[in-house]
N, C-alpha and C positions, 0 to 999 in steps of 0.2 A: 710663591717664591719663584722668581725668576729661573729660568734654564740657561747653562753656558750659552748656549745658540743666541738665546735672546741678549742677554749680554753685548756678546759680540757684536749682535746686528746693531743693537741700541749705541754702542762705541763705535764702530767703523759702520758696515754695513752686511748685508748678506752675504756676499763673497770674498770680504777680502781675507788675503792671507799671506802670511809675511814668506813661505816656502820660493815663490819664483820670484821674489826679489834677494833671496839672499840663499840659495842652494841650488850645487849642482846636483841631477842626481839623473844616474842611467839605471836602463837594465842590465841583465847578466848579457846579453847580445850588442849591447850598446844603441840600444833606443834612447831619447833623452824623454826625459821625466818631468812632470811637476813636484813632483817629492815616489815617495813608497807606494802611493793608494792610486796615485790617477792612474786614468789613460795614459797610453801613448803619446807624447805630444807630434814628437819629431822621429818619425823612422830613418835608419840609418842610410835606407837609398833614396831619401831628400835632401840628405846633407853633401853640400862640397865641401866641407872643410873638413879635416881629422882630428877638431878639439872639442872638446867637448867646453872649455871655458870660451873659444870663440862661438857657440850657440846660446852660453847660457848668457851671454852680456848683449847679443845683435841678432841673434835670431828673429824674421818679423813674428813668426807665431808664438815667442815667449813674450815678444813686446806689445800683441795684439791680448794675451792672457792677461798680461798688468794692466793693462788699458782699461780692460773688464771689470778687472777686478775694484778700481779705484775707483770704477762708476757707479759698483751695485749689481754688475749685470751677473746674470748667469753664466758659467764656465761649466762650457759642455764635459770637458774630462773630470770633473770635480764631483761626478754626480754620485759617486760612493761617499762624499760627507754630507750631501746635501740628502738623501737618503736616511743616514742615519740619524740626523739635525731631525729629520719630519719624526723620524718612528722612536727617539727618546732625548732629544732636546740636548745632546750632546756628539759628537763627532772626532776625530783623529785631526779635523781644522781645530776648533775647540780647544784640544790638548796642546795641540803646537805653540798657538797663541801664547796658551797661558805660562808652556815654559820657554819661551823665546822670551815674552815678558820678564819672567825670572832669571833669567840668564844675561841679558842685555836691555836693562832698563831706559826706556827711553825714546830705543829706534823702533820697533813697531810702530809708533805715534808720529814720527819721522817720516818712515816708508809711505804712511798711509797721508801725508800732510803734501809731501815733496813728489814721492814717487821714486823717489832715489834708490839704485839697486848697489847693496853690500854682500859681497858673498862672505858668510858666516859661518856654512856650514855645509858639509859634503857627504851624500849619499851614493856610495860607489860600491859598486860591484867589479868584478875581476873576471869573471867569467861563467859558463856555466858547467865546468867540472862537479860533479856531485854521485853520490856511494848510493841512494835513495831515487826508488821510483815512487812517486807520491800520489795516490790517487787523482788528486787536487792539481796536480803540476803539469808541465806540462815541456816539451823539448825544447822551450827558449829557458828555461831554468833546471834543467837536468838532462845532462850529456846521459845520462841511464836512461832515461824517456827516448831522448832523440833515438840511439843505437835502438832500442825497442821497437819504435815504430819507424824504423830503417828511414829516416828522416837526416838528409845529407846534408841541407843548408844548417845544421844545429849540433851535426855529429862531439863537436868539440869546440865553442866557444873561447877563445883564449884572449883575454884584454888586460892580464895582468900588468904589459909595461906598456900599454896605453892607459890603465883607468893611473896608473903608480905614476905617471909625467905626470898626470893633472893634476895628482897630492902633492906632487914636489913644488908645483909651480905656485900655487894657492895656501900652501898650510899656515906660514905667518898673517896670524889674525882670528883663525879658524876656533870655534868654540863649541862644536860637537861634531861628530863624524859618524856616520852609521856604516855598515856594511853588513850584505847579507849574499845568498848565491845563488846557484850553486851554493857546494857549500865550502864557505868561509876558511874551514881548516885545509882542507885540501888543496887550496890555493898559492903558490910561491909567494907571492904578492904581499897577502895578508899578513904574513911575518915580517916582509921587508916593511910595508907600512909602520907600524909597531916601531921596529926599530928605529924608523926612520924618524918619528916624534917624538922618542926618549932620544936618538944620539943628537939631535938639533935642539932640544932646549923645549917641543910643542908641548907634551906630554901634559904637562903641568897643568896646563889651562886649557885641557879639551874633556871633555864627556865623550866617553867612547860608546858604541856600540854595536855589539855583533850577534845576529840573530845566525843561531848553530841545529843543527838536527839531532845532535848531541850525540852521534854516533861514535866522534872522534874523542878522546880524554886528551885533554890540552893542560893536563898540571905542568908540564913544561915550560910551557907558555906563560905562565901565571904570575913569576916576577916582573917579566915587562909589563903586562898588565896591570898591575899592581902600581905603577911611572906614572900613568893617566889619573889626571883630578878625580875622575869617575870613571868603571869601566862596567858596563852593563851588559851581562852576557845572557840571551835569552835563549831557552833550550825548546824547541817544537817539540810537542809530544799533544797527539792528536789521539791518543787511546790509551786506556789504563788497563784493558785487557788482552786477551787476543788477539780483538779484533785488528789491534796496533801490525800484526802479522801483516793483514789485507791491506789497512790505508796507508803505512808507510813501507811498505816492500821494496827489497829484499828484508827490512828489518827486523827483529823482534822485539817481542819484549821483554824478554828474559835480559837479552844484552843491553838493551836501554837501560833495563834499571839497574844494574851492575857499575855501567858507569855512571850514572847519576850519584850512585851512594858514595863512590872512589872522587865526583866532582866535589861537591858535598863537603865532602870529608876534608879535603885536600885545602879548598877555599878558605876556610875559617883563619888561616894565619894571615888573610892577606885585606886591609883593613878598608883598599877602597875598591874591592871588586864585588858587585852584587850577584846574585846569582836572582834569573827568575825563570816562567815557565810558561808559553803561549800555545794555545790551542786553536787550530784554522779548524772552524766546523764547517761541515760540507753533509748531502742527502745520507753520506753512511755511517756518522760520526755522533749524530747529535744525541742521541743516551748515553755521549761518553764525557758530557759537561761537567757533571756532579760528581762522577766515576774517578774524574782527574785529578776535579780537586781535593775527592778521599786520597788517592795515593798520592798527592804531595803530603797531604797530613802525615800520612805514615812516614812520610820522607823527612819529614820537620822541616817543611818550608812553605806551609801555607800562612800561617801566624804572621808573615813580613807583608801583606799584599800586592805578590809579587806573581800572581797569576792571573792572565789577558787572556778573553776568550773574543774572538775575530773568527766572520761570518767570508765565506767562498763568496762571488758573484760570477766567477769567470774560472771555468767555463759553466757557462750558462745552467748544463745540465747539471750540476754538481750543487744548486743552491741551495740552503737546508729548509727550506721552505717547501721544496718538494715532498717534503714526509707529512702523513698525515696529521688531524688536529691531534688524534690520540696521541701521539707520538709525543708531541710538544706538552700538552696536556700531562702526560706522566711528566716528563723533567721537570717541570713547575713541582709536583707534588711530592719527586722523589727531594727536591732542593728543600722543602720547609719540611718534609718528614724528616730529615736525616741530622741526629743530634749534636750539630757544630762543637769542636772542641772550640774552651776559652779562648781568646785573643784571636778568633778567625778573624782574618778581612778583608776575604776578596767576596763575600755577598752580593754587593752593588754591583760588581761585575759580570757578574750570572744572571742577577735579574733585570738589568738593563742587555744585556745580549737576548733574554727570554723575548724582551718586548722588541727587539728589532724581530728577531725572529717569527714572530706573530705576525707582522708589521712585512715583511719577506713571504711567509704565505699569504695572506690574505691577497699581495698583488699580485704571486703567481695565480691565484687562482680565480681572478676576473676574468683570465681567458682560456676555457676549457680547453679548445684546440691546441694552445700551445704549451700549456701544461705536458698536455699526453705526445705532444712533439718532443720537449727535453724528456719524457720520461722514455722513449721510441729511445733516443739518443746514451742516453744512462745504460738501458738492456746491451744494446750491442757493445759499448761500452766496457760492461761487465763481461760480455762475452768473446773480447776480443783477451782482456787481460786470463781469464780462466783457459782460452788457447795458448798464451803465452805464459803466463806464468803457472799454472796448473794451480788455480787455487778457485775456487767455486763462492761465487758473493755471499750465497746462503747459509755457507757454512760458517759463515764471520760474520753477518751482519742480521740478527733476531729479525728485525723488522721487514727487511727487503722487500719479501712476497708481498707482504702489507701495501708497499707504496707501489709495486706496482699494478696493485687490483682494486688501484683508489676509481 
């Protein structure tokens, strides 16, 4: 049986992908993007111009990316799909394809025929205001990181009515919109968008999306939401115990899951907002795979397949690969021990992340030296947040000692 990867290459070719023909998409800093996953394309002090739609249509290095891409070549920022393409025959290219295919019949076959660039779709961030210092994260997407690590150039990111001009000017035509942060609620912007696609008539024929920390309760928010053809609201939650305390600090989890039951709860009346649930695993997180997806059960929202588990790569030291085999070796065993209630269906999603992750060790650890380099990197690491934050890695995370006496 054929793999999506194979597919695709067999239809188009190895790299193409319909994202930098038809999406703008920045960081919280205002980097310009190939979509969510890549690299860096375009840092902000190579750019002269202040649009972000004048880079995404003439820029030569987006024009030098399509170029590539329609030839087959390799796309050096692309190397997180091509990655996960090798280690389970599927990727976040892969998924795009398939629903840009579902959404706009036709032009994928188009883009890849003509070369012709449609913007379709906008990936915008607002800034990097954010309530969360996240293990994983880092001062270009948490104004709380930045202040932390007295980090000036990131203190407070603010692109609300710059990323809000480029929604204004591009929304008729527009037929998914993501947004993530910082985080999303705390942003001016984020509200004004919303309104701005229900008071104009967009609403109707866009698929929303907003990846939230879920620290905020947005029932307020929920009628507008409720305006959009789709409104997909994804909640991170990267721990189902405690440990939640350490990887998303200042958080808990007592308050996480408070609102989650009050989101929950609240959503049911409103017939096109989904609600789901993603998990960024990273070296301190990964026995928290199977952990998470018990408490959605309990939550009554695993049964929908609406839970996404995504692998760290960056920053380097953070990969979860760096845990030992044991380590990996139990999740696998606690996943097929543990007696799935009726109608589960996020399986496929555990054990294809299992096999990236295999796939993620096995090449950190071609080269001994630099293993124990990211792992040099992790310690002080830990040791700089247990000076700041007063909180000690080993008292939150079982294995720690382990990975670093590999």
């Amino acid at each position: 049986m054929s793999t999506p990867s194979q597919n695709l290459i067999k239809k188009y070719n190895k790299s193409f992908c319909v994202k930098p023909f038809t999406e703008i998409s920045n960081s919280a800093v205002g980097h310009r993007q190939l979509c969510c996953r890549s690299e860096t394309l375009i840092y902000t002090d190579d750019v002269d111009s202040t649009s972000l739609t004048e880079d995404f249509f003439d820029h030569p290095k987006i024009n030098e990316v399509r170029r590539k891409m329609l030839a087959g070549e390799e796309v050096e920022e692309c190397w997180i799909c091509a990655d996960s393409e090798r280690a389970k025959g599927k990727s976040h290219r892969t998924f795009i394809m398939k629903e840009f295919e579902r959404m706009t019949p036709g032009l994928a076959e188009e883009i890849f025929e003509t070369g012709k660039v449609e913007l379709k779709s906008l990936d915008i961030r607002f800034g990097t205001k954010c309530n969360l210092a996240c293990v994983m994260c880092s001062p270009g997407s948490s104004s709380l990181i930045a202040k932390e690590e007295e980090d000036n150039e990131f203190q407070l990111v603010d692109l609300n009515d710059f990323s809000l001009d480029a929604i204004k000017q591009h929304s008729k035509g527009i037929t998914f919109f993501k947004t993530t942060g910082g985080e999303p609620m705390l942003l001016p912007a984020y509200k004004k968008t919303l309104e701005f696609f229900v008071e104009n008539g967009y609403a109707k024929d866009i698929e929303f999306t907003t990846i939230t920390n879920g620290t905020i309760d947005y029932s307020d928010l929920m009628p507008l939401m409720n305006e959009f053809k789709y409104f997909k609201i994804s909640h991170s939650i990267d721990a189902a115990d405690q440990s939640y305390n350490y990887v998303r600090w200042p958080g808990t989890m007592s308050r996480i899951q408070r609102i989650h039951q009050r989101i929950v709860e609240n959503s049911k009346q409103y017939k096109n907002i989904r609600l789901e649930f993603g998990a960024t695993i990273h070296v301190l997180n990964v026995d928290q795979v199977v952990k998470i997806s018990r408490y959605l059960t309990e939550l009554g929202q695993i049964t929908k397949n609406n839970y996404a588990v995504d692998m760290v790569y960056q920053p380097d030291y953070m990969q979860p690969g760096l845990v030992s085999k044991r380590v990996i070796d139990e999740l696998e065993e606690e996943y097929y021990a543990w007696d799935k209630p009726k109608g589960y269906q996020s399986g496929a999603e555990i054990i294809d992340f299992i096999k990236v992750l295999r796939y993620n060790y096995e090449k950190i650890n071609t080269n001994k030296e630099h293993k124990q380099e990211l792992l040099n990197k992790l310690e002080a690491k830990t040791l700089f947040w247990k000076a700041k934050r007063k909180l000690d890695v080993r008292d939150y995370i079982p294995y720690y000692e382990e990975i670093q006496n590999q």
